[in-house]
C-alpha positions as CSV (number, residue, x, y, z in Angstrom):
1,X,-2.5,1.1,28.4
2,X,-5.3,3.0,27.4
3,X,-8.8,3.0,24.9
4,X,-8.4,5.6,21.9
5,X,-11.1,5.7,19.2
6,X,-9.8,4.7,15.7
7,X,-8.1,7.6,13.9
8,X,-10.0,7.8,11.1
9,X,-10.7,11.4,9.7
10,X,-12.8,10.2,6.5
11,X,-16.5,8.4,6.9
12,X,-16.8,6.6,4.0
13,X,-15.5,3.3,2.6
14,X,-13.2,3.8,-0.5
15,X,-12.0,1.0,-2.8
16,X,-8.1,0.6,-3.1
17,X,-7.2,1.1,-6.6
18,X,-10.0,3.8,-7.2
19,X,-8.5,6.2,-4.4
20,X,-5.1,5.3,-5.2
21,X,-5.5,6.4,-9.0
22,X,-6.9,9.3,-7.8
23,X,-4.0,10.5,-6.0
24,X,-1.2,9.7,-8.7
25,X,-3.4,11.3,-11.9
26,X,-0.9,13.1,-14.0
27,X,1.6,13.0,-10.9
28,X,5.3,11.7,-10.9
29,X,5.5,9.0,-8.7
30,X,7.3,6.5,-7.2
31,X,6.0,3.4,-6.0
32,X,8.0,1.0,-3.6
33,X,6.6,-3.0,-3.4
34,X,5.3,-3.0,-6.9
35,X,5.6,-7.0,-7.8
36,X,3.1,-9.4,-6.4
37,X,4.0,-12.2,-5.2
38,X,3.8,-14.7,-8.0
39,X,3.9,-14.8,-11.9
40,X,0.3,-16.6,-11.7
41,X,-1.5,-13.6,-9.6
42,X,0.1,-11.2,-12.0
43,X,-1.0,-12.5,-15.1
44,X,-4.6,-13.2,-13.7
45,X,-4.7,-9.5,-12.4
46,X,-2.8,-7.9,-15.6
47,X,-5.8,-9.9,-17.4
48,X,-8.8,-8.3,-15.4
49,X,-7.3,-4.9,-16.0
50,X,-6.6,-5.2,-11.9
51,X,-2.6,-4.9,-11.8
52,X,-2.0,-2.2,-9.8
53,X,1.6,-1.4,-11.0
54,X,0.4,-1.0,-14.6
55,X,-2.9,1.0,-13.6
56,X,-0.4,3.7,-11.5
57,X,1.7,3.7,-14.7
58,X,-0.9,4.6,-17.1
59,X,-2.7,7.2,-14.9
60,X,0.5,8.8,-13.9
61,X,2.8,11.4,-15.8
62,X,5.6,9.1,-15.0
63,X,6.1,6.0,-12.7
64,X,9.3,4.3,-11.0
65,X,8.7,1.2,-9.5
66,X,11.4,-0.5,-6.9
67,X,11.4,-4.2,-5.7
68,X,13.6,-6.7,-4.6
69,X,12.0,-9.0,-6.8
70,X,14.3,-9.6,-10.0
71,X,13.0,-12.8,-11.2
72,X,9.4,-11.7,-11.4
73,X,10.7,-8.4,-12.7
74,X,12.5,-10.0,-15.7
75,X,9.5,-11.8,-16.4
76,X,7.3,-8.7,-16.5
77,X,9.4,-7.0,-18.9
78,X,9.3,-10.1,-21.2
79,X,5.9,-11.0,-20.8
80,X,4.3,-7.9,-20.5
81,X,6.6,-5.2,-21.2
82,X,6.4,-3.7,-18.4
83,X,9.7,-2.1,-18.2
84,X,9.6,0.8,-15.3
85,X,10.7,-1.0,-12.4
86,X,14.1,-1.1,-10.6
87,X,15.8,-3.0,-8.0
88,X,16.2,-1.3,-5.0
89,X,15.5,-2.6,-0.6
90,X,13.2,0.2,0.1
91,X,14.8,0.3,3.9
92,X,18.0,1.9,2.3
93,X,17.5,4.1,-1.0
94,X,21.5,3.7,-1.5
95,X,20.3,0.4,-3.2
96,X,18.6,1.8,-6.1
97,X,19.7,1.2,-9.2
98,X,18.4,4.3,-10.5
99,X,19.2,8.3,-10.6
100,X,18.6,9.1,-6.7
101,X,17.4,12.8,-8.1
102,X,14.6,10.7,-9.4
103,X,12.8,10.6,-5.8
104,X,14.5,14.5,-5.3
105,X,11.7,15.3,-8.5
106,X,8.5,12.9,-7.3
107,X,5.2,14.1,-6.4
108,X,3.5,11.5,-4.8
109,X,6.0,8.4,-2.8
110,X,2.8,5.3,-3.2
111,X,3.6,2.3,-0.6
112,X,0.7,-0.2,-0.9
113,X,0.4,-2.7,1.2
114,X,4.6,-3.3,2.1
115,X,5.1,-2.3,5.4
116,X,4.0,-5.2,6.6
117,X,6.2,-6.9,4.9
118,X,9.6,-5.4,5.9
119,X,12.2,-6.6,8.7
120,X,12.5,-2.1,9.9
121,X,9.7,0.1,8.9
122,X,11.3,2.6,10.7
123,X,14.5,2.8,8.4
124,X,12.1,3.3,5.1
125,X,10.2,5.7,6.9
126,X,13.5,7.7,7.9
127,X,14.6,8.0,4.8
128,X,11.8,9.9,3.5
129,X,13.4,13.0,4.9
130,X,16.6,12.4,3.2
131,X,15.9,11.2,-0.1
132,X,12.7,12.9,-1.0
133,X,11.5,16.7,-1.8
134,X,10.0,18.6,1.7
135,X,7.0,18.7,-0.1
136,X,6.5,14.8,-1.2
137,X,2.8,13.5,-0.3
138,X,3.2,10.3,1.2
139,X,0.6,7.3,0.5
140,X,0.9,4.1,2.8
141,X,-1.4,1.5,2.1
142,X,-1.8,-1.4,4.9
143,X,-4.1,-4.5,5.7
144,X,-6.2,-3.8,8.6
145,X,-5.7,-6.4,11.4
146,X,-9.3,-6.0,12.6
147,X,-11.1,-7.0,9.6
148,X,-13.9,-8.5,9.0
149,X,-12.0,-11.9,7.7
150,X,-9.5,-12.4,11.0
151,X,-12.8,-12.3,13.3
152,X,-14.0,-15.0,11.4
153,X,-11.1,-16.9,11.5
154,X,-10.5,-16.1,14.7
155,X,-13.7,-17.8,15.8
156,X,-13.1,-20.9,13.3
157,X,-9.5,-21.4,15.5
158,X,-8.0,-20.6,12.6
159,X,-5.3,-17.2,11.8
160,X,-5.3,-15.2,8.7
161,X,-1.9,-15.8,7.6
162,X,0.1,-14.6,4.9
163,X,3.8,-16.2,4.8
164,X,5.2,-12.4,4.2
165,X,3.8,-10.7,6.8
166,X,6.6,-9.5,9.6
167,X,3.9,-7.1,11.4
168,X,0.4,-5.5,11.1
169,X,-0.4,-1.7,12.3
170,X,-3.9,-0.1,13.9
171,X,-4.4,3.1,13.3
172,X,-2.5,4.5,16.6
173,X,0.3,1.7,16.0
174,X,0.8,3.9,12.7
175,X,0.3,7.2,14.1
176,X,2.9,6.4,16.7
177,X,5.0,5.2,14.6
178,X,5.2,8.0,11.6
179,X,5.0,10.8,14.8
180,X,8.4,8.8,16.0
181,X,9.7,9.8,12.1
182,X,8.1,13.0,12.1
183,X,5.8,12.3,9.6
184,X,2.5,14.1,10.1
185,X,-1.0,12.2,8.9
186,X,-3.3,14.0,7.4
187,X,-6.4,11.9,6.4
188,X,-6.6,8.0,6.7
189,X,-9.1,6.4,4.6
190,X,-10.6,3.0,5.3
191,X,-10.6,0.5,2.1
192,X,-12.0,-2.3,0.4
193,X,-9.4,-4.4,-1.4
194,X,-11.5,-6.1,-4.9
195,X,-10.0,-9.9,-4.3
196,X,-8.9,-11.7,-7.8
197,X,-11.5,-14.2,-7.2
198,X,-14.6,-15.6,-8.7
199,X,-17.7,-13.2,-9.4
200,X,-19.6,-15.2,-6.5
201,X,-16.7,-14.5,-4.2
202,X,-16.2,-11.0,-5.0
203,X,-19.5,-10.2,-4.7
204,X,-19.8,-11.8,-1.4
205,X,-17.0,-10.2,-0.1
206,X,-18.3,-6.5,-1.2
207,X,-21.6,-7.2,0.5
208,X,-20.2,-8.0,3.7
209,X,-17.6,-5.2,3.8
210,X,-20.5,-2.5,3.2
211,X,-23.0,-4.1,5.3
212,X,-20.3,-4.3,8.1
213,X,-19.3,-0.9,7.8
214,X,-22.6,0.3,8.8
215,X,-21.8,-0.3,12.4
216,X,-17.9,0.7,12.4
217,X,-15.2,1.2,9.6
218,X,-13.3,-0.9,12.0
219,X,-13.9,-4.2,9.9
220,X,-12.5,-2.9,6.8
221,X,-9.8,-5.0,4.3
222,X,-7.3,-2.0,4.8
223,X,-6.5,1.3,6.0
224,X,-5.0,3.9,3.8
225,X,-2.5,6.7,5.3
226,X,-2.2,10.1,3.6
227,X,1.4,11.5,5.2
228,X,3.6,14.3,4.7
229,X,7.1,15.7,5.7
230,X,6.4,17.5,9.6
231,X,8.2,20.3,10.5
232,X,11.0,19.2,12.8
């Protein structure tokens, strides 16, 4: 057991969707975990212009989406024509119902806030190699589990949960664990996530994000993880 310092390479705080569009501009991507959880948070975020699926699909030269999710993805091609997403369990690229040569010709590989979600990281993360070009830039969004908001409920005797959540990563958890796959980080960003909440709240939540940051990027919402392909 020892103390490390927290690996982050960039001094500033960045918001999620803002960096995010950045990388994919005019890029062919491909962006795993792209269906929220319910119909309800995707038709309030569609309808503040926050849906992040839509906004990587307009900025982008062309965007592939794969979920599990093929309820909610029936309904967002109905309601919302939203029509670029396939099903696929991003642990095994076999699944995909789609062209595999698809991921051969992608730029950027976008995983927003998913890891946390699945059963083995480590078999999505292996399949980079196999699947993707030698060159594919790798972007893995991830909440941060020292934020601002488990500290306070952490001294209210209460957890931050979420029902999908399997793990959460520090910033050494993650190196380890892409170093393990041979999967070099280059930068890693720390991120405010806007919340789909009231004016009040969001403004709230801002304040106390930049305010906080002032004495350590450690309390951030999430962490952002610019990878590549390492030589093996």
């Amino acid at each position: 057991m020892e103390m490390k310092k927290l690996n982050f390479l960039e001094k500033k705080l960045y918001t999620k969707h803002k960096i995010l569009l950045d990388y994919v501009k005019d890029k062919r991507i491909v962006h795993y975990g792209c269906i929220d959880d319910s119909t309800d948070i995707i038709d309030s975020k569609i309808k503040n212009n926050i849906y992040l699926h839509k906004l990587l699909s307009d900025a982008s030269s062309s965007c592939i989406g794969v979920d599990i999710n093929t309820e909610i993805m029936t309904y967002l091609k109905e309601t919302h024509t939203i029509d670029n997403i396939v099903y696929g369990n991003v642990e095994d690229p076999k699944t995909f119902e789609i062209d595999l040569q698809v991921l051969k010709e992608a730029e950027v590989l976008v995983i927003p806030d998913l890891i946390e979600h699945l059963n083995n990281p480590g078999l999505m993360i292996e399949s980079f190699r196999k699947y993707y070009s030698s060159d594919i830039k790798i972007i893995i969004l991830t909440p941060n589990p020292f934020s601002y908001l488990n500290f306070a409920f952490t001294l209210l005797g209460r957890e931050f949960y979420n029902a999908y959540h399997t793990c959460y990563f520090s910033t050494n958890n993650m190196k380890v664990l892409l170093k393990n796959h041979a999967i070099k980080i280059n930068r890693v960003f720390p991120v405010f996530m806007p919340k789909d909440r009231s004016w009040f709240v969001k403004f709230i939540d801002k304040t106390i994000n930049y305010f906080l940051t002032i004495f350590t990027y450690g309390f951030c919402d999430n962490y952002l993880y610019e990878c590549e392909l390492d030589e093996q």
